[in-house]
Each structure stands twice: as structure tokens, then as C-alpha cells.
C-alpha positions as CSV (number, residue, x, y, z in Angstrom):
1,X,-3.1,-7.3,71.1
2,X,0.1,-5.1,71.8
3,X,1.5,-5.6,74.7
4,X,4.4,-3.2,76.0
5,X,6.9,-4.9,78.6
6,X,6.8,-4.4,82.0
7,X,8.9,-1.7,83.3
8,X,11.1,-2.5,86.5
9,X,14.9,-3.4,86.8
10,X,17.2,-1.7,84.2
11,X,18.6,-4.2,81.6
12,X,20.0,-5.2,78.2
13,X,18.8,-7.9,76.2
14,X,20.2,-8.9,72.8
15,X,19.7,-12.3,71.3
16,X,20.4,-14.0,67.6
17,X,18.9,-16.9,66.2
18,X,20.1,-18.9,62.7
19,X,18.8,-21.6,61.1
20,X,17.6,-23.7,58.1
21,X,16.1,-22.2,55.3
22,X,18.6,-18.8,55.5
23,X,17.2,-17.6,58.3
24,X,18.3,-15.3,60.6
25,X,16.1,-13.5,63.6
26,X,18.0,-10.9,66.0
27,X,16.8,-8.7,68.8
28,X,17.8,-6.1,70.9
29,X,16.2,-4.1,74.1
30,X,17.4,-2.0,76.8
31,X,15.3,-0.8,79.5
32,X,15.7,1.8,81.9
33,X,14.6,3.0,85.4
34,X,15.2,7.2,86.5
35,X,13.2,8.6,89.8
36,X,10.2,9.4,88.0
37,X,10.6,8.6,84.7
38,X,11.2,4.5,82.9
39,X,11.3,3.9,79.3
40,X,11.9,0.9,76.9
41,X,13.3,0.5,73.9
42,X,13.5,-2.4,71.6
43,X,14.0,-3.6,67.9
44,X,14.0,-6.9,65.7
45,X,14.9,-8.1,62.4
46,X,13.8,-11.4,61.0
47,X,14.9,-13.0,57.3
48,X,14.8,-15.9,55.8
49,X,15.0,-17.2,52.5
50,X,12.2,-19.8,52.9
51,X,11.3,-23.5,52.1
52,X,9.1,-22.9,48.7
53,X,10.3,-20.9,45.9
54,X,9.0,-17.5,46.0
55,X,8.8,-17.2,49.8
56,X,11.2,-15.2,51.1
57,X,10.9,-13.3,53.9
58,X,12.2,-10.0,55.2
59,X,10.8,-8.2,58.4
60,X,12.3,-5.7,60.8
61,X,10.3,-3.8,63.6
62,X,11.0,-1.2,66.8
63,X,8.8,-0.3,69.6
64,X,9.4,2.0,72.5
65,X,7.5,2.6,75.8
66,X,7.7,5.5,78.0
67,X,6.3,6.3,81.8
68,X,6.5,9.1,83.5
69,X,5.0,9.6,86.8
70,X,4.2,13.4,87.1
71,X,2.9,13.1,90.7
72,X,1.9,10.5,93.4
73,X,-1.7,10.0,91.7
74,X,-0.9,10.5,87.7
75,X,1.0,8.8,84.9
76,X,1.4,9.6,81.4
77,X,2.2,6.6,79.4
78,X,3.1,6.5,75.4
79,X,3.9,3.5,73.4
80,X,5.0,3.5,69.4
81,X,5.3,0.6,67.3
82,X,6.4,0.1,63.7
83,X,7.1,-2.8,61.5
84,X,8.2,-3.3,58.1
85,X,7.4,-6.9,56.7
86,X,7.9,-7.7,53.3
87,X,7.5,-11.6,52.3
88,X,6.9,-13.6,48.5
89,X,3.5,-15.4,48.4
90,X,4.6,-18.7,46.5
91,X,0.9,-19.6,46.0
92,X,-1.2,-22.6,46.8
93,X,-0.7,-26.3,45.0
94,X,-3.1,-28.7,43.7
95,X,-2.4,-32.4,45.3
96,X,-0.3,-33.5,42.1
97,X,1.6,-30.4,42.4
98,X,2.1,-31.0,45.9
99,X,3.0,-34.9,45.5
100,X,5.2,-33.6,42.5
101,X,7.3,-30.9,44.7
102,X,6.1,-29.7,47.7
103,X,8.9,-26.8,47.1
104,X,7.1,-25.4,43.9
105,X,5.6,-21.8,43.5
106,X,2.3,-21.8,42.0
107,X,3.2,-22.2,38.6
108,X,1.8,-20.8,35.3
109,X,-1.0,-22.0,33.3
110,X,-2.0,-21.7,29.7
111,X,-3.9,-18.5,30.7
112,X,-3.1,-17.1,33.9
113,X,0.6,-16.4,34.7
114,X,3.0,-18.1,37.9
115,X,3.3,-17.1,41.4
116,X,7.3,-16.3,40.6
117,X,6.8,-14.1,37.1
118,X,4.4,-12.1,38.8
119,X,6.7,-11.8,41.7
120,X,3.3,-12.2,44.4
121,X,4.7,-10.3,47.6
122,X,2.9,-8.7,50.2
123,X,4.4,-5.5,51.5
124,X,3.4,-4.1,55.0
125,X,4.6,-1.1,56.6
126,X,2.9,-0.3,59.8
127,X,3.1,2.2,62.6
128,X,0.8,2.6,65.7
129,X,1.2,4.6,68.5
130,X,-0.8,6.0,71.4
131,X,-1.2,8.0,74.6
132,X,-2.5,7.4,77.8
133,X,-2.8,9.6,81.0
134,X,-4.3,7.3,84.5
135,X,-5.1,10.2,87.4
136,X,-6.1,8.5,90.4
137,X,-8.7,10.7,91.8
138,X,-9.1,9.5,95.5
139,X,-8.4,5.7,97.2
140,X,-11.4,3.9,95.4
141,X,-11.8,6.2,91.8
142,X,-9.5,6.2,88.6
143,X,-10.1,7.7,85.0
144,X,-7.7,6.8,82.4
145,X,-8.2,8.2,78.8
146,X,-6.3,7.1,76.1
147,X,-6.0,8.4,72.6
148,X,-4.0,6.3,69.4
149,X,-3.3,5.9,65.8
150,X,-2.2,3.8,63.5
151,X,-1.2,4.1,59.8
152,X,-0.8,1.0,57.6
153,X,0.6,1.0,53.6
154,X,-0.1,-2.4,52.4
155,X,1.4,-4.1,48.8
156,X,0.1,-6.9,47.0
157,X,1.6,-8.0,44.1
158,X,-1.0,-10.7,42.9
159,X,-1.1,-13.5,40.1
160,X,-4.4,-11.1,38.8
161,X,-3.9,-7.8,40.2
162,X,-2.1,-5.2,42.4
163,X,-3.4,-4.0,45.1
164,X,-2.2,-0.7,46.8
165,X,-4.3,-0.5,50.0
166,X,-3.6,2.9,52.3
167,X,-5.3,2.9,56.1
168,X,-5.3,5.5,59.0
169,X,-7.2,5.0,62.0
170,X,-7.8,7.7,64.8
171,X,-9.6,6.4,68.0
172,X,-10.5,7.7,71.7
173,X,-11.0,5.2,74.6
174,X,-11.7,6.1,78.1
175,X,-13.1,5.2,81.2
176,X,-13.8,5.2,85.2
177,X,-12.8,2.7,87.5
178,X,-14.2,2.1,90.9
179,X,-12.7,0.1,93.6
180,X,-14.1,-0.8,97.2
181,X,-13.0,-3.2,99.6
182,X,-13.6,-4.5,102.7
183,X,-12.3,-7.9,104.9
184,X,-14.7,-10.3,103.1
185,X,-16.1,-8.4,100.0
186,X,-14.7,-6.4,97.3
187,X,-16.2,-4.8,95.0
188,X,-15.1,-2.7,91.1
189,X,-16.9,-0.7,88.6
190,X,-15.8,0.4,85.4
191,X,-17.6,2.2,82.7
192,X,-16.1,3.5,79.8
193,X,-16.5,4.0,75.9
194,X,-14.5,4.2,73.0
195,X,-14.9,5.6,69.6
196,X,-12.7,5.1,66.6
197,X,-12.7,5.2,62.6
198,X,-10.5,3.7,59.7
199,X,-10.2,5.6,56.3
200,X,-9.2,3.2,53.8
201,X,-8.2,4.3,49.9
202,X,-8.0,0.7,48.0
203,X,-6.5,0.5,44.3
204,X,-5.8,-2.0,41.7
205,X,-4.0,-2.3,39.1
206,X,-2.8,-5.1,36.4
207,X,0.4,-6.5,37.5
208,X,3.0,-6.9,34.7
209,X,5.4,-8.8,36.5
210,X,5.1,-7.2,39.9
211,X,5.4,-3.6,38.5
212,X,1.4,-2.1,38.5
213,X,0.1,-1.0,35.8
214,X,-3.4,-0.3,34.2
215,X,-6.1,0.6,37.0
216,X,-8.4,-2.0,37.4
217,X,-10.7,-0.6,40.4
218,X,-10.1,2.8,42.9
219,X,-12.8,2.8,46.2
220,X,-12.7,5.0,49.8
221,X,-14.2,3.6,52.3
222,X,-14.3,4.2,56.1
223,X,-15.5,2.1,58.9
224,X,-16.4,3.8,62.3
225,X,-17.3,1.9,65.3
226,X,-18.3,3.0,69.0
227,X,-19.0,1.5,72.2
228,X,-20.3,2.0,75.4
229,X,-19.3,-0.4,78.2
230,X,-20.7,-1.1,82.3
231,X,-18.7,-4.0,84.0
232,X,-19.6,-5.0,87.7
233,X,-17.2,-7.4,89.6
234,X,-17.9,-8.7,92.9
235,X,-16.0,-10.8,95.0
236,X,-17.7,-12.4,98.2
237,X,-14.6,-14.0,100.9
238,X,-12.5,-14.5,98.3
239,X,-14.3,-17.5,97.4
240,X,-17.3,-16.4,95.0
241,X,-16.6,-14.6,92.2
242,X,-19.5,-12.6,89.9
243,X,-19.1,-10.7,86.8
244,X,-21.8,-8.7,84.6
245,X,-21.1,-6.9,82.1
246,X,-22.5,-5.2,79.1
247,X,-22.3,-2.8,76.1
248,X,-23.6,-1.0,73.4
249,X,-22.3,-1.2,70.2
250,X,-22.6,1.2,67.0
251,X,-21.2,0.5,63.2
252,X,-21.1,2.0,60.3
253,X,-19.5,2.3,56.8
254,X,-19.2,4.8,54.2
255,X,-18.3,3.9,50.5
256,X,-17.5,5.8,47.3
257,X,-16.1,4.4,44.3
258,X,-14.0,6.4,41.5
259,X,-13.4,3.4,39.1
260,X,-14.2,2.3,36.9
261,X,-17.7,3.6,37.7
262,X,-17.9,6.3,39.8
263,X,-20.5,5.8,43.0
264,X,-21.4,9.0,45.0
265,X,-20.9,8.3,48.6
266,X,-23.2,6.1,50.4
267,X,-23.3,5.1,53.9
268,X,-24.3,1.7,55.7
269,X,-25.8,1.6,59.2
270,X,-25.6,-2.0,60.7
271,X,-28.3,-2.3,63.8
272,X,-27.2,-1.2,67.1
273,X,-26.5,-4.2,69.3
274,X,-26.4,-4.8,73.0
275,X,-24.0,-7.3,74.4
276,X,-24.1,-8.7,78.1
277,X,-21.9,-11.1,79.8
278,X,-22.4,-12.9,82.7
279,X,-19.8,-15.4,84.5
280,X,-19.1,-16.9,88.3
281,X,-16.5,-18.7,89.8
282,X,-16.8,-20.5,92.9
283,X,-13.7,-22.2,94.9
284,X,-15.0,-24.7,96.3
285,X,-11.8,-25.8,98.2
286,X,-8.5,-24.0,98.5
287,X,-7.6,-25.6,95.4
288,X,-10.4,-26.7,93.2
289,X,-12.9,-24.3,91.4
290,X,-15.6,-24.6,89.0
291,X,-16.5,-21.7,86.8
292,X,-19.6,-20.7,84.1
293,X,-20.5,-18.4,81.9
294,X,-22.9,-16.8,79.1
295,X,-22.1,-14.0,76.8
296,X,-23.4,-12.3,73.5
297,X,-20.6,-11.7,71.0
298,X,-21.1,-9.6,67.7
299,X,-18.1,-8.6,65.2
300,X,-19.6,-6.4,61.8
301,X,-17.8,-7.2,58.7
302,X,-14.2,-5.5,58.7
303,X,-13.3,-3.3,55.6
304,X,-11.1,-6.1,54.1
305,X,-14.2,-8.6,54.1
306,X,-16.6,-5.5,52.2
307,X,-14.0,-4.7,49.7
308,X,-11.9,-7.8,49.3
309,X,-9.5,-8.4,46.1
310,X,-12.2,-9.3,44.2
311,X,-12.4,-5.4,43.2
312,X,-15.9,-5.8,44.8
313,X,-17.9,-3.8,47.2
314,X,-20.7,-6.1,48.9
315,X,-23.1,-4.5,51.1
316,X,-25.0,-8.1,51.4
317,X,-22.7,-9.2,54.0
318,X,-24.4,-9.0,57.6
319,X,-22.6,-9.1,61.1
320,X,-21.6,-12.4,62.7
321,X,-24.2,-12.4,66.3
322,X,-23.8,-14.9,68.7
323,X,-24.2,-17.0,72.5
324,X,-21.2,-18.5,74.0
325,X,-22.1,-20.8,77.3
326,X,-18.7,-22.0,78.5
327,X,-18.7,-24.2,82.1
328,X,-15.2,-25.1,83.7
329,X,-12.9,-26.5,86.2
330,X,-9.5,-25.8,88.2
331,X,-7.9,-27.7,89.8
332,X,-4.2,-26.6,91.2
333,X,-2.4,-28.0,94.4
334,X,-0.5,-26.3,97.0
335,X,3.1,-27.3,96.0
336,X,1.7,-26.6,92.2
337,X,2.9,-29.7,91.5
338,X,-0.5,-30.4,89.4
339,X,-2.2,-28.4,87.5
340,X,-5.3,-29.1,85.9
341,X,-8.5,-27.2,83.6
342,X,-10.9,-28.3,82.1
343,X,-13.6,-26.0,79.8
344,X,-16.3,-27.1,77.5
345,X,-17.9,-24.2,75.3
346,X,-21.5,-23.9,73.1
347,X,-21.4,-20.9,70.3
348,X,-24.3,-20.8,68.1
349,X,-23.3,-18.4,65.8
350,X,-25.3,-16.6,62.6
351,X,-24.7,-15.4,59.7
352,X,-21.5,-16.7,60.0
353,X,-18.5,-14.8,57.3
354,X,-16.8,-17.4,55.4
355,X,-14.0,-16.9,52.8
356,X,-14.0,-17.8,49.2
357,X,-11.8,-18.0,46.3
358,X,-12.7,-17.1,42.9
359,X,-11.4,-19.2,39.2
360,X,-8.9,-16.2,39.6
361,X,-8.1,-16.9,43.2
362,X,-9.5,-13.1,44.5
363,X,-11.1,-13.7,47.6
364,X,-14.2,-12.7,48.3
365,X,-16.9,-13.2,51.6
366,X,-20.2,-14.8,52.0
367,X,-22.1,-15.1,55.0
368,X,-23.0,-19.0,55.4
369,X,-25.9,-19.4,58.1
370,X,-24.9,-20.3,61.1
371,X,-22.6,-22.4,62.8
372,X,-22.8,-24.6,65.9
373,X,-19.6,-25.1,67.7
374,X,-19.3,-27.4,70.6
375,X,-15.9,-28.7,71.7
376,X,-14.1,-29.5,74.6
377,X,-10.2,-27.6,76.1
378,X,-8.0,-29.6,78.3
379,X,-4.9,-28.4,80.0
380,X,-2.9,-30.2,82.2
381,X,1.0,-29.4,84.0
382,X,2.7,-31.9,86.3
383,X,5.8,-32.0,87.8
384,X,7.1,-35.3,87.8
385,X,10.5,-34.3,89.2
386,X,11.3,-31.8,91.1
387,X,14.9,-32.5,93.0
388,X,17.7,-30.0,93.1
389,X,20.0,-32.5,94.7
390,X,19.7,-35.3,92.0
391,X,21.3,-35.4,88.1
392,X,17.8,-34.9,86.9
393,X,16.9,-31.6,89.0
394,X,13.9,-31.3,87.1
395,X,10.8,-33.1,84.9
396,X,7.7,-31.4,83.7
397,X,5.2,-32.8,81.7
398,X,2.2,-30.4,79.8
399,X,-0.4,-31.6,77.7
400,X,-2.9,-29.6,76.0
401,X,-6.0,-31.0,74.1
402,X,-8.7,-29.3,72.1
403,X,-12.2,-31.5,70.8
404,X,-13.6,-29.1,68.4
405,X,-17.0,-30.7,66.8
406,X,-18.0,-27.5,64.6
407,X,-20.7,-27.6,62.4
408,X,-23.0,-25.9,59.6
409,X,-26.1,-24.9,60.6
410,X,-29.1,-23.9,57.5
411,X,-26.1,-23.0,55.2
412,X,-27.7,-23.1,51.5
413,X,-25.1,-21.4,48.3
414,X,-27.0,-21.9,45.1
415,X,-28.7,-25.1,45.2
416,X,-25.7,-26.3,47.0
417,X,-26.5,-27.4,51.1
418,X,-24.1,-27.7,53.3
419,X,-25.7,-28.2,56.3
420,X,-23.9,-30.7,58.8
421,X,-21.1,-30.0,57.3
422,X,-17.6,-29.3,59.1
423,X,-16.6,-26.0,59.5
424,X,-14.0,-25.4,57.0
425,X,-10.1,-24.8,57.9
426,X,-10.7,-26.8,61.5
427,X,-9.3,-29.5,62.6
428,X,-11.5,-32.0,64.9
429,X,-8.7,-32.5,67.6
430,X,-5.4,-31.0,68.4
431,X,-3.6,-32.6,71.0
432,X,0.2,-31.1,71.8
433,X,2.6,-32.8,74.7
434,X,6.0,-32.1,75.7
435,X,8.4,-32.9,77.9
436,X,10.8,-30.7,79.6
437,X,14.1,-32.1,81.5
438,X,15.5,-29.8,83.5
439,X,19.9,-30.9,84.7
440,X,22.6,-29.3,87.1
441,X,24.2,-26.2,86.2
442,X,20.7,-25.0,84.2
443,X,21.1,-27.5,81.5
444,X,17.8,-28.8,79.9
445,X,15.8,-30.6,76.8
446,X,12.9,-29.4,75.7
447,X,11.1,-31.9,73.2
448,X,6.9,-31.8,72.0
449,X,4.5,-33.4,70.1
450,X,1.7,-32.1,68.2
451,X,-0.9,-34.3,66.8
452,X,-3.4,-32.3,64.2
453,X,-6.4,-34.4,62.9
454,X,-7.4,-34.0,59.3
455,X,-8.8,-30.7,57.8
456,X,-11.4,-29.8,55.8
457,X,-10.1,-27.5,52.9
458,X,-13.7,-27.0,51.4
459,X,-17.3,-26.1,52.7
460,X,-18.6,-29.4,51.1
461,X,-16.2,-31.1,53.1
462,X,-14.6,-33.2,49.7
463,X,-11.0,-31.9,50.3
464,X,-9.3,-32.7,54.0
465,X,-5.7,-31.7,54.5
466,X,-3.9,-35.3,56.1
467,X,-3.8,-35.4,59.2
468,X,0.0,-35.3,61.2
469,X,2.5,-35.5,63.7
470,X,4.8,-32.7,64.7
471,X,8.1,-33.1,66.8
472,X,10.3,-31.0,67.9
473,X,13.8,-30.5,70.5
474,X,15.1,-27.9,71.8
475,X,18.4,-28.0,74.1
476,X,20.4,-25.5,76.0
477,X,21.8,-24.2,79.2
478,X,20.1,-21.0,80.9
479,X,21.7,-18.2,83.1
480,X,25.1,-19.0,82.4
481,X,27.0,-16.4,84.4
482,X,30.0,-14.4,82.8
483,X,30.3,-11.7,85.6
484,X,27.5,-9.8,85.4
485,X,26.8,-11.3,82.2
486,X,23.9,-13.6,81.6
487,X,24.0,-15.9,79.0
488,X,21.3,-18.5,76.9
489,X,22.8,-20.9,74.9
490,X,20.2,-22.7,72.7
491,X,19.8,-25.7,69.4
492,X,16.8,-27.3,68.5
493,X,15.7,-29.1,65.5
494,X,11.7,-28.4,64.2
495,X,10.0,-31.6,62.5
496,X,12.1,-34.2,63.2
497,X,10.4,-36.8,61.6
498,X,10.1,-34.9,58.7
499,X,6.5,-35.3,57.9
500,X,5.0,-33.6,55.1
501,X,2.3,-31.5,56.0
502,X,0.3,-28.0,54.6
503,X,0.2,-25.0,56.9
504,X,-2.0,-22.4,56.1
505,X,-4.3,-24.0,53.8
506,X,-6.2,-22.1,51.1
507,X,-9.7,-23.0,52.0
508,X,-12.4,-23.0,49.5
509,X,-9.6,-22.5,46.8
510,X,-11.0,-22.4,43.3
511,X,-9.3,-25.7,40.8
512,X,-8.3,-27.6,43.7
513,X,-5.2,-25.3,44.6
514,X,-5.5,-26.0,48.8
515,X,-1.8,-26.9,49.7
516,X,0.6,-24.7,51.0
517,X,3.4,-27.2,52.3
518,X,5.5,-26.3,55.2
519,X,8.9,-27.3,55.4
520,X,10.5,-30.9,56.2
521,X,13.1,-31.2,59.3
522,X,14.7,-28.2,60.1
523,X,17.1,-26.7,62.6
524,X,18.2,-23.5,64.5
525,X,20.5,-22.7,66.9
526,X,20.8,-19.0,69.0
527,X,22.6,-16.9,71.6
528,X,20.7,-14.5,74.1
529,X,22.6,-12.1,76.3
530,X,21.3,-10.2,79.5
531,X,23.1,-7.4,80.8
């Protein structure tokens, strides 16, 4: 999700980090306030010459937002957003690589070139933008209608192929909004739609060492999807809280392909699906509530997952449907001193989309049954100082943990079951602390802990990535006053025990190539200015 800042006060913010590894991360933004009329503006650029060989990373963006309030009931709103990322894809190791040098690129074999000959990049060059007028038609009615875009050329230099991929998307979203309140009930209605399509021209070619060459495949597709939604809210003495909601979903796909055998266009229709949502919340003192709800979800296969790099169209795959029942608990006291939630989930999922790797490493998507995930979300923030007048002003302790017992459900490849099994790529428990002390004249240590359990790397559950421990510092001063000036001052060093570990894992990887190790202890240091 994009989310433009909030307009308000008019500012300057520019900031600059270095680090380990080359790296190198600046940003600047300046935002401004007229009668009428605010705008933002705001730009980063991000390098770094990375921890494996052939991972180098280069990535520069800008975004702007402009309001303009034309009367007392109507604004026009436009936002604009475009990166520029450009990274090397060193490749995934087998576990004697990885014991060998965690730093290696995926080298050659006797038949199938390196990760570093074949310079393997991505390139992405990306730019969205989008419209949107809000008219408030009386006290209790408002339409807003947007209209956006987006336009996406994506590079992939591969060990196999290269892949030239070309997107534009064109949607409409709009909707009413109805608002009634009264001393001990409130009430809101919205019901909207939105319709939107993505052309997609997909080539490949044989990479010679990163230049493309030969064609190896040439497909159009586009993907068109439309909704209608209803949403009811009702809140009854600011106490009892009800939601219903629902919608209507359409999706479809049309396909051509031009080599290297041509394919007439063909379209795929995908059932139309309803989708309702129910939830309460009831606060059952001023500072404890408990919370449920039920909800259908449905996501169709995306264009990548149809025509993957495996030069493939599959019109087997079928759309991921599924319940989620989630119940919870608040709990938050006056001083917010403590702050406590608790949520545990059930989502039965089917037909489940799961990603696999082929003795080339193209990936390509399979629908594996169902899935049954269960798990548990804890969250936790207590103030275990709070004293302006001492030397320790300030001591905060979070702690988040997630229990995530996610299974296979009637998942059969071949004559292959893997029922029971894990679900692949997640972890069974992640459990994150950290500490935060807070000293006179806006001085304070940040430090965290991130325990990750083991991993499975394959759908017959054969291959786990180690389990770890993650710790990291952070020191600095805030708000340091130079006139008008405001100034961050910042250091921190990332895994300081300097555990090896694999982020990013390459699940289902064909010859046992898994491992994508992250880097050992690291550190940064950065300035940010405020005007």
C-alpha cells in the first residue's frame, strides 16, 4: 500500500545514512502549506555494494502529493510515485556451498553457467500515479472517485533466460459514504466499486552474459478485475462496535501467444465470488475489550503466477478461497503505561498457490490443496520507567510473538503426499523484544532481539533453514536544537552476535540450492535534519 504523508506544518527533512557493505541511503522532503492549496515533495536514493558477490544494489525514487481545496465541501488530490531499483541476484547455495562461503554467487556447473557470468540482475523502473476528487454533498453524504495508473518495465537477467516484462494498468475506484450520528449511536455506510485491468507483454530471450539474445518465448496477456462493495458500521454508546460487510468479485484473463507457437487469443473467466465479513468489538470496561470476527477471502492467480519464467502459460491454476475466524483481546490502561493484545486466527484455505522451482531454477505455480492455519499473535508495551526528573527519564519494554502451526491439508503431487506437512517458507514461532532507554537531553539506546524458529525450505519438509537469534543497537540523541534547526544523530550496529543465518530462502529449490545468506555483524551510522 502507498501511503502519501500527511499534510499540515510546512517543513524540510533531509537525512543520510552509511554503513557496512558500501552502503549509502539519503532522503530529502519539503512540505508546504498555501491558503488553499498544500503539496509534498520527496526523493530517496539507496546503494550498496552488498554482502554476497553479485549483489549489489542501486535504487532511487521520488513521490509528490498535492491538495487543493477548491471550495468548503471539495478536494482534488493527486499523488505520483516512481522508482528506479536496479539490484544483482547472486543466486541460491546448496548447504556445502553455504558452509564453504556464505559470500559466494551461485556458481557455475558443468552445464549451466554462474550467477556472476550471466550478470543475474533485476531491473525495475516503475511509476504510478492517480487522482482523486472527495465532494461532500451535505453533513452526512460524501462521494469520492478516484482514477490511477501505473506503468512498470521490468529486467531479468537470468542464469537460463531473459526476461523483458512490460505492464500498464488503468483502473477506476469510487464510492458513497454515509455518516449519521447521534449521542449514543453512530452509524456509516459506504458502497463503492472499482474496476481495473493490467496489459502485460512478457518476452524471453537466451542470456549471453546478461546481454539477450535469441527469443525463447513472446506472450500478451491481460488481467481484469472488478468489484462491488456494501460496508455497514454501527456503533452503539461507544461501547459496541458491529461491522458487515460484503462484495462481489469478477476476474478474468485474456492470453495470446506469438512464440514460439502462435495461440489466437483466448480468454479465462474465473467464477464470480461473493465475499462477506462480519466482526464486533465490545469494551467491556473503559480499558479492556474483546473482539471476533469471520470473513471470506479469495485472491485469483496474479499474471506473474499464469505466466511465470518458466516460459509457460498454465490455465490449471485455480483461485486461492477461504474462512478466516479471528477472536481477540485489548487491554490498555489509562496512563498507557500497559498495553496488551492478544489474537488467535483459523484460515482454512483451498487450492492453496505454492511456488516451485524447476532443474533450471524457473519458477513455476501449482495449486497444493488446502492449507489449515491456526496460530496465535501476541503484543505487548510497558513502560517500566517513566521519570523526567531521574538520569534514566525513560524505559520501554515491547515484545511481540507470533505461534504459527500451519499445515497441509489433501495436498497430493504425483504419487508424492504431503499432507500434515508444514507450510513451506514459515517459521513455527517468531518472538522479537527490545528494549528502549530513554536519558536527559533526548539521548537513548535502542537494542532488540529476534528469535526465528527453524524453516521448512521444501513441501516434504526434508530441508529446514536453522533456526536463530538476531540482535541489534541503535544509539542516538533526538531533537537536538541548532536554532531552528532540528537535529537526529544516530549509530547502531545490525547482528551483533554475528550469527549466520539465510534470508529469503528459495523454497522448493530444485538440487538443494535453498540458502541465500544474509550478512554477519554490521554497522551504520546517520544524520537527519528538520527544518
Amino acid at each position: 500500500m502507498i501511503n502519501p504523508p500527511a499534510l499540515g506544518n510546512n517543513e524540510i527533512n533531509v537525512s543520510a545514512i552509511t554503513g557496512s557493505y558500501g552502503l549509502f541511503h539519503q532522503t530529502a522532503a519539503i512540505k508546504h502549506q498555501f491558503k488553499n492549496y498544500s503539496f509534498s515533495f520527496s526523493e530517496g536514493y539507496q546503494k550498496s555494494d552488498g554482502y554476497r558477490q553479485n549483489s549489489a544494489m542501486d535504487r532511487k525514487y521520488f513521490q509528490t502529493f498535492q491538495q487543493w481545496n477548491y471550495n468548503n465541501r471539495g478536494s482534488l488530490k493527486a499523488f505520483a510515485f516512481y522508482s528506479d531499483l536496479g539490484y544483482n541476484t547472486p543466486g541460491g547455495l546448496t548447504a556445502s556451498q553455504l558452509e564453504q562461503d556464505p559470500k559466494l554467487a551461485r556458481p557455475a556447473t558443468p552445464t549451466i553457467p554462474g550467477a556472476i557470468s550471466q550478470q543475474a540482475a533485476i531491473y525495475n523502473k516503475t511509476i504510478f500515479g492517480g487522482v482523486s476528487n472527495s465532494y461532500q454533498i451535505n453533513p452526512n453524504l460524501k462521494h469520492v472517485i478516484a482514477l490511477f495508473t501505473a506503468y512498470t518495465d521490468f529486467k531479468n537477467p537470468f542464469i537460463t533466460n531473459y526476461e523483458k516484462r512490460y505492464e500498464s494498468t488503468l483502473g477506476l475506484r469510487t464510492f458513497l459514504d454515509y455518516t449519521r450520528a447521534k449521542e449514543d449511536f453512530k452509524f456509516n455506510a459506504q458502497i463503492g466499486l472499482e474496476s481495473s485491468a493490467t496489459k502485460s507483454q512478457i518476452k524471453n530471450f537466451n542470456n549471453n552474459g546478461g546481454e539477450a539474445t535469441a527469443m525463447q518465448a513472446s506472450d500478451r496477456l491481460k488481467a481484469s478485475q472488478d468489484f462491488a462493495y456494501l460496508r455497514l458500521n454501527f456503533d452503539i454508546s461507544n461501547k459496541f462496535l458491529i461491522e458487515l460487510a460484503s462484495s462481489l468479485n469478477f476476474y478474468r484473463y485474456d492470453y495470446e501467444s506469438y512464440f514460439p507457437v502462435v495461440i489466437a487469443s483466448k480468454q479465462r473467466k474465473f467464477d464470480t465470488q461473493f465475499m462477506p465479513k462480519a466482526a464486533i468489538s465490545y469494551l467491556i470496561t473503559s480499558d479492556f475489550s474483546a473482539r471476533a470476527s469471520v470473513s471470506k477471502g479469495y485472491s485469483p492467480p496474479t499474471i506473474a503466477e499464469v505466466r511465470s519464467s518458466d516460459n509457460n502459460i498454465n490455465n490449471n491454476l485455480q483461485a486461492e478461497l477461504g474462512w478466516n475466524y479471528e477472536l481477540g483481546l485489548r487491554y490498555k490502561t489509562k496512563n498507557n503505561r500497559l498495553y496488551a493484545n492478544a489474537n488467535i486466527f483459523s484460515y482454512h484455505l483451498k487450492d492453496a498457490i505454492v511456488r516451485r522451482l524447476n532443474q533450471n531454477d524457473a519458477e513455476y505455480f501449482i495449486n497444493a490443496g488446502g492449507t489449515k492455519q491456526q496460530g496465535i499473535e501476541l503484543e505487548t508495551t510497558l513502560w517500566i520507567v517513566r521519570n523526567d526528573a531521574s538520569f534514566l527519564t525513560g524505559l520501554q519494554w515491547r515484545s511481540n510473538y507470533t505461534f504459527s502451526h500451519f499445515r497441509f491439508e489433501d495436498f497430493v503431487s504425483g504419487t508424492t503426499a504431503f499432507s500434515g506437512n508444514k507450510l513451506t517458507g514459515v517459521p513455527e514461532s517468531i518472538l522479537v523484544n527490545s528494549l528502549e532507554f530513554n536519558f536527559p537531553k533526548a539521548f537513548y539506546l535502542f537494542v532488540q532481539h529476534n528469535y526465528t524458529s527453524s524453516i521448512p525450505l521444501n513441501d516434504a519438509n526434508t530441508v529446514f533453514a536453522k533456526r536463530y537469534h538476531l540482535v541489534e543497537s541503535k544509539l542516538g540523541i533526538r531533537n537536538l536544537r541548532i536554532n531552528k534547526t532540528h537535529l537526529d544523530l544516530f549509530a547502531g550496529v545490525n547482528n551483533v552476535l554475528n550469527v549466520n543465518y539465510s534470508l529469503g530462502n528459495d523454497l522448493n529449490a530444485a538440487n538443494g540450492r535453498y540458502f541465500n545468506p544474509a550478512a554477519g555483524i554490521n554497522f551504520y551510522t546517520g544524520l537527519s535534519v528538520k527544518l
